[in-house]
C-alpha positions in Angstrom: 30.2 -11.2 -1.8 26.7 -10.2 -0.9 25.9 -6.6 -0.3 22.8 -6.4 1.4 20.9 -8.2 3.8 18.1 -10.4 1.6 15.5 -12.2 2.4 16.5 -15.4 1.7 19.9 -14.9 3.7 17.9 -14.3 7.0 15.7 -17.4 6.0 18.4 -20.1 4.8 20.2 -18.6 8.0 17.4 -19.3 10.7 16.0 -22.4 8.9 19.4 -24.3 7.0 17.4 -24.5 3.3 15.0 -22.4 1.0 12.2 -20.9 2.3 9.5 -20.1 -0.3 6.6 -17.4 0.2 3.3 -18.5 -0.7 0.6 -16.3 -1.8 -3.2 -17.1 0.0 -5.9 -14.9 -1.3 -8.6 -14.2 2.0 -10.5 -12.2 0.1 -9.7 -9.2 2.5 -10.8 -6.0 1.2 -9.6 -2.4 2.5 -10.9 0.9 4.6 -9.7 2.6 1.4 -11.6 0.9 -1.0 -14.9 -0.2 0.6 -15.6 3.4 1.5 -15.2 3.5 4.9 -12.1 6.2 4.0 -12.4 6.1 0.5 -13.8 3.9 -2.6 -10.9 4.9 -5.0 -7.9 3.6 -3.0 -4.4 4.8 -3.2 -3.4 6.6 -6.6 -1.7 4.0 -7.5 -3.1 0.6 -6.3 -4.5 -1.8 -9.0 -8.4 -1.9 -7.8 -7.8 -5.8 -8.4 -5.0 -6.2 -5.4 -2.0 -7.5 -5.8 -2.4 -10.7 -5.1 -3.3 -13.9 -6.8 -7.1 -13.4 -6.9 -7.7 -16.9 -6.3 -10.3 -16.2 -3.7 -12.8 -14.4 -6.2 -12.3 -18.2 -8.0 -13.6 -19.8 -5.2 -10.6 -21.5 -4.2 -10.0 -22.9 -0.3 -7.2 -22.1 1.4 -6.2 -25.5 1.5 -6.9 -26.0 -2.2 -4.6 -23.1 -2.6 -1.8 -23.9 -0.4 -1.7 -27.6 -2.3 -1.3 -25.6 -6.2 1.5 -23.4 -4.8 3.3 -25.8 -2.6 3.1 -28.4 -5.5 4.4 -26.0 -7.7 7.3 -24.3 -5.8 8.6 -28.0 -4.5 8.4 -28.9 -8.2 10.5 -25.8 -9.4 12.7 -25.4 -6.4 12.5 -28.1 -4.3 11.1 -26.2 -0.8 10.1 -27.8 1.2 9.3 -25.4 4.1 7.3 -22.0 3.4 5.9 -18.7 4.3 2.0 -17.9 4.1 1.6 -14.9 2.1 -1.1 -13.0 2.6 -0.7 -10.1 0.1 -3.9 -8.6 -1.3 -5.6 -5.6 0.2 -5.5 -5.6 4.0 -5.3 -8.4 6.2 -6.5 -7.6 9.2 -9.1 -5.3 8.5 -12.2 -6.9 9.7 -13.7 -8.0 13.4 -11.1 -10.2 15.3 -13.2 -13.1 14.7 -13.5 -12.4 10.6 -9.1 -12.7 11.3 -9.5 -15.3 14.0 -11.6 -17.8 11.5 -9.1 -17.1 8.6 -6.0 -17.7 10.6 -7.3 -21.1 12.2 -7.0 -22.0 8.1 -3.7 -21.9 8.5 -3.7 -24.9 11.2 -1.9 -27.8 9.9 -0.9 -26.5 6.7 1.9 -29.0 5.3 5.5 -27.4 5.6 4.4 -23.9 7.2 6.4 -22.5 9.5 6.0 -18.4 9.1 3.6 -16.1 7.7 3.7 -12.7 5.9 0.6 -10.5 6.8 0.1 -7.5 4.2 -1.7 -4.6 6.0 -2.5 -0.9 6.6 -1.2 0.5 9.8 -4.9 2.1 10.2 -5.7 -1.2 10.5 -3.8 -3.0 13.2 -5.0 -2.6 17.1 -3.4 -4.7 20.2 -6.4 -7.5 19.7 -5.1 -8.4 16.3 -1.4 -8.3 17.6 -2.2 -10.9 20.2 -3.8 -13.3 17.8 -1.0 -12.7 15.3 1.4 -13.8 18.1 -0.6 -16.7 19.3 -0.1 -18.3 16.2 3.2 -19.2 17.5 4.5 -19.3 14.6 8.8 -19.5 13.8 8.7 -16.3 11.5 6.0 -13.5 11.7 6.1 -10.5 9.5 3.8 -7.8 9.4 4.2 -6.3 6.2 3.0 -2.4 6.5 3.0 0.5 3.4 4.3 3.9 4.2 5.0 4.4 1.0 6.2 8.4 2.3 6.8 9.8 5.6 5.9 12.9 3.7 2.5 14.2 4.7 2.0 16.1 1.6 2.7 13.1 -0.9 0.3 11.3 1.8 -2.6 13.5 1.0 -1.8 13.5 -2.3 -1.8 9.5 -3.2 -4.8 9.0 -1.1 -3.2 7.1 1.4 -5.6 7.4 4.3 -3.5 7.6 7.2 -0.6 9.9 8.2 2.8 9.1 9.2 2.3 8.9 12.6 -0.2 6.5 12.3 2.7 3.9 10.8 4.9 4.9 13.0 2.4 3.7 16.2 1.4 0.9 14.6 5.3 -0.3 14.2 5.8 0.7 18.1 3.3 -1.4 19.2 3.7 -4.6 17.0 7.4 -4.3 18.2 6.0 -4.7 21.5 4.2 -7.5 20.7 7.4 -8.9 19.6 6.2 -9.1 15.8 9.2 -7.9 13.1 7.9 -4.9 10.6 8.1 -5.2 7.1 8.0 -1.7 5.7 6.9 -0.8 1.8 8.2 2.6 0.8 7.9 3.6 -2.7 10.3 6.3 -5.3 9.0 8.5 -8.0 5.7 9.8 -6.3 4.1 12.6 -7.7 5.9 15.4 -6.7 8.6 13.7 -4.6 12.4 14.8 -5.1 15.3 12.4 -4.3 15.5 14.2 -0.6 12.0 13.1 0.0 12.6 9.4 -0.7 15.7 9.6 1.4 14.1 11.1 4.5 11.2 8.2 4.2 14.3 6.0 4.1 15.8 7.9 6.9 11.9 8.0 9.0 12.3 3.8 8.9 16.1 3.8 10.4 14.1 5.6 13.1 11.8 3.0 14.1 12.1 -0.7 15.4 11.5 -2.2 11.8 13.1 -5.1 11.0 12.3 -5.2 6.5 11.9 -3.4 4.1 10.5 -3.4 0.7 11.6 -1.0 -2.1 9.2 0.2 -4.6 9.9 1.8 -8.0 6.4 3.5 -9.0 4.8 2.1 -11.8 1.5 3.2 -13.4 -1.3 0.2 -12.7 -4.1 -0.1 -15.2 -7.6 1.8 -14.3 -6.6 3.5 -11.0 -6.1 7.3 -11.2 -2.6 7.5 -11.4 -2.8 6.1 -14.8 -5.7 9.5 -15.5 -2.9 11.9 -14.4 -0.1 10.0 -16.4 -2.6 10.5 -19.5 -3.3 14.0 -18.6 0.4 14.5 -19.0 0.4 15.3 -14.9 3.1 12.7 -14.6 6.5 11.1 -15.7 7.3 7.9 -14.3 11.0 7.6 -13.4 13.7 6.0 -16.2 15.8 2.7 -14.7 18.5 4.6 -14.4 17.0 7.3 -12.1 15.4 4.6 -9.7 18.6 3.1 -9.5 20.5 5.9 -8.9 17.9 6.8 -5.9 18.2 3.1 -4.9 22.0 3.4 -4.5 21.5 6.4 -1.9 18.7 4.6 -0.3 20.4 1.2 0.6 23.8 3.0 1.4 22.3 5.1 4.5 19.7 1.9 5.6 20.7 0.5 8.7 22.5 -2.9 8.1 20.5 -5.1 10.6 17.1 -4.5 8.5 16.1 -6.9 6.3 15.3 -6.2 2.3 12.7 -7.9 0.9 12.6 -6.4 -2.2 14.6 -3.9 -4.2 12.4 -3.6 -7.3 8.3 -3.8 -8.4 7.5 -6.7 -10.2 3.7 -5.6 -11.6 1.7 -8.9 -12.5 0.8 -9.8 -16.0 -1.8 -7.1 -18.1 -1.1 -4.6 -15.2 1.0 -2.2 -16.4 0.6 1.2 -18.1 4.2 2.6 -18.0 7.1 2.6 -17.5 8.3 -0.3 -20.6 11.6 -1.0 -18.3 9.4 -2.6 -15.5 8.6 -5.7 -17.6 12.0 -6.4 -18.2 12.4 -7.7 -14.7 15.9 -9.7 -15.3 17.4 -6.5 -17.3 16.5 -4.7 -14.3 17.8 -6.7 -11.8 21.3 -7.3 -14.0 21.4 -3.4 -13.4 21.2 -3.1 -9.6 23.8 -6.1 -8.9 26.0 -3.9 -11.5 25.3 -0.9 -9.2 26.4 -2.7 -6.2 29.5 -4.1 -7.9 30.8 -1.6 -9.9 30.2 1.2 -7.2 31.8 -1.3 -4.6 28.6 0.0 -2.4 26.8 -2.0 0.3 24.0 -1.6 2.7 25.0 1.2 5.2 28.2 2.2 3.9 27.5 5.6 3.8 26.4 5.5 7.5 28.3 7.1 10.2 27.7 3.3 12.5 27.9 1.6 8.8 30.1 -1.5 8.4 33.5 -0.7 7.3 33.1 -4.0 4.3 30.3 -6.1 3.9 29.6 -8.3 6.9 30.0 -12.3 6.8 26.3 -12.4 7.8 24.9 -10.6 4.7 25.2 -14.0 3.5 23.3 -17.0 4.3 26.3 -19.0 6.3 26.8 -16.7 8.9 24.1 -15.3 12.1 24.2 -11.6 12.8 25.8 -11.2 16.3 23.8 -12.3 19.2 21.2 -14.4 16.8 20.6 -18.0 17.1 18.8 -20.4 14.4 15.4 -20.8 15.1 15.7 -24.7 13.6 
């Protein structure tokens, strides 16, 4: 029985087999780091991005694409896939700076989608259009809120206020293009009824994903000064999970979860130890689904009674057709 709506459902379901995210490194960097709104970035963000750092070793996008592809049709067998673009912001730059990265993408073997990681302070109805001209079969915009709550906003350094998500999702979702929101549990100062009204914020809005975040404390960023100050506790498993179990029970059913936990890459982390056990974690969330016989949006007034058919990968939500 599957009890949320993954990922990798809504793929195998629109494409019949695996679909397998790749990571390309643009070289992007970000408003908040470059000093446009800030050089420190957000509390929390490794100054190194989060994504492969392949650029910085001078690898092509096509040399790139080949090592993954090679890789992830060796382990899994895929044989279609997702272009990943992860690290710092993705659009932020003139529309030809986008324009000339994107035509990198032509011809790539086996693409058919792309997940663009961005700011919402970063997005404008020029970059919208090109992202839709790509034509691709799957287009994500992948956007961090992190909080709806303006104080914790200020607080992490984030740059832009809620509203300024919230316009950026209205007019992508006119564009057509599916939202992919990040939001994040265990900021500093944050209670349980803070993370649930972010959680709450998104069921508000046309987004179509979501991505879950349990905070961690990233080497040499200033969260990790405050944690040694003693100015913060990161949150225990159990805690997360307990907030998790709130959070996925009043999401709407129709979004799309991308992720349910951090996974910090290799030398990264600080705190908490129970982060790098990334299969002891997981083991724990399917146990809170199961043994809580919980789902997503079964605490929801409009919630599904039992776990729809098309929470799995076999079965279309109503009114959806494949897209191969």
């Amino acid at each position: 029985m599957h009890r949320f709506y993954g990922l990798a459902a809504r793929l195998r379901q629109n494409f019949g087999k695996r679909v397998q995210k790749v990571p390309l490194d643009f070289g992007f960097s970000c408003p908040n780091r470059d000093g446009k709104i800030s050089s420190e970035g957000c509390i929390f963000c490794n100054p190194l991005g989060s994504g492969s750092g392949m650029h910085s070793q001078s690898s092509t996008i096509s040399e790139q694409w080949n090592f993954w592809t090679k890789k992830f049709t060796r382990l899994y067998h895929a044989k279609l896939f997702l272009a990943y673009l992860q690290s710092y912001s993705n659009t932020y730059g003139t529309l030809e700076q986008i324009k000339n990265s994107f035509d990198q993408l032509h011809d790539l073997p086996g693409l058919i989608g792309i997940c663009i990681g961005t700011r919402p302070d970063c997005l404008d109805a020029e970059k919208l259009k090109l992202i839709k001209n790509l034509n691709l079969k799957e287009t994500w915009i992948e956007l961090g809120l992190q909080s709806s709550n303006e104080n914790t906003l200020k607080l992490i350094n984030r740059g832009h206020d809620a509203k300024c998500f919230a316009d950026a999702v209205l007019l992508a979702d006119s564009y057509g293009i599916e939202v992919c929101a990040h939001v994040i549990a265990g900021l500093p100062g944050e209670t349980e009824k803070d993370f649930l009204a972010s959680v709450e914020f998104i069921n508000d809005l046309p987004i179509s994903g979501i991505k879950f975040h349990n905070l961690y404390i990233s080497r040499n960023t200033p969260l990790q000064k405050m944690f040694e100050r003693g100015e913060f506790t990161p949150f225990s498993m159990e805690d997360y999970i307990g907030m998790l179990e709130k959070a996925v029970s009043i999401l709407r059913p129709d979004i799309v979860i991308h992720r349910l936990n951090a996974d910090p890459t290799p030398g990264e982390l600080i705190a908490p130890d129970w982060i790098e056990h990334k299969r002891n974690v997981q083991n724990a969330i399917d146990m809170m689904f199961e043994n809580n016989d919980l789902w997503q949006g079964c605490a929801r007034d409009d919630g599904p009674a039992a776990p729809p058919e098309w929470f799995g990968p076999d079965h279309l939500p109503p009114g959806r057709k494949k897209k191969i």
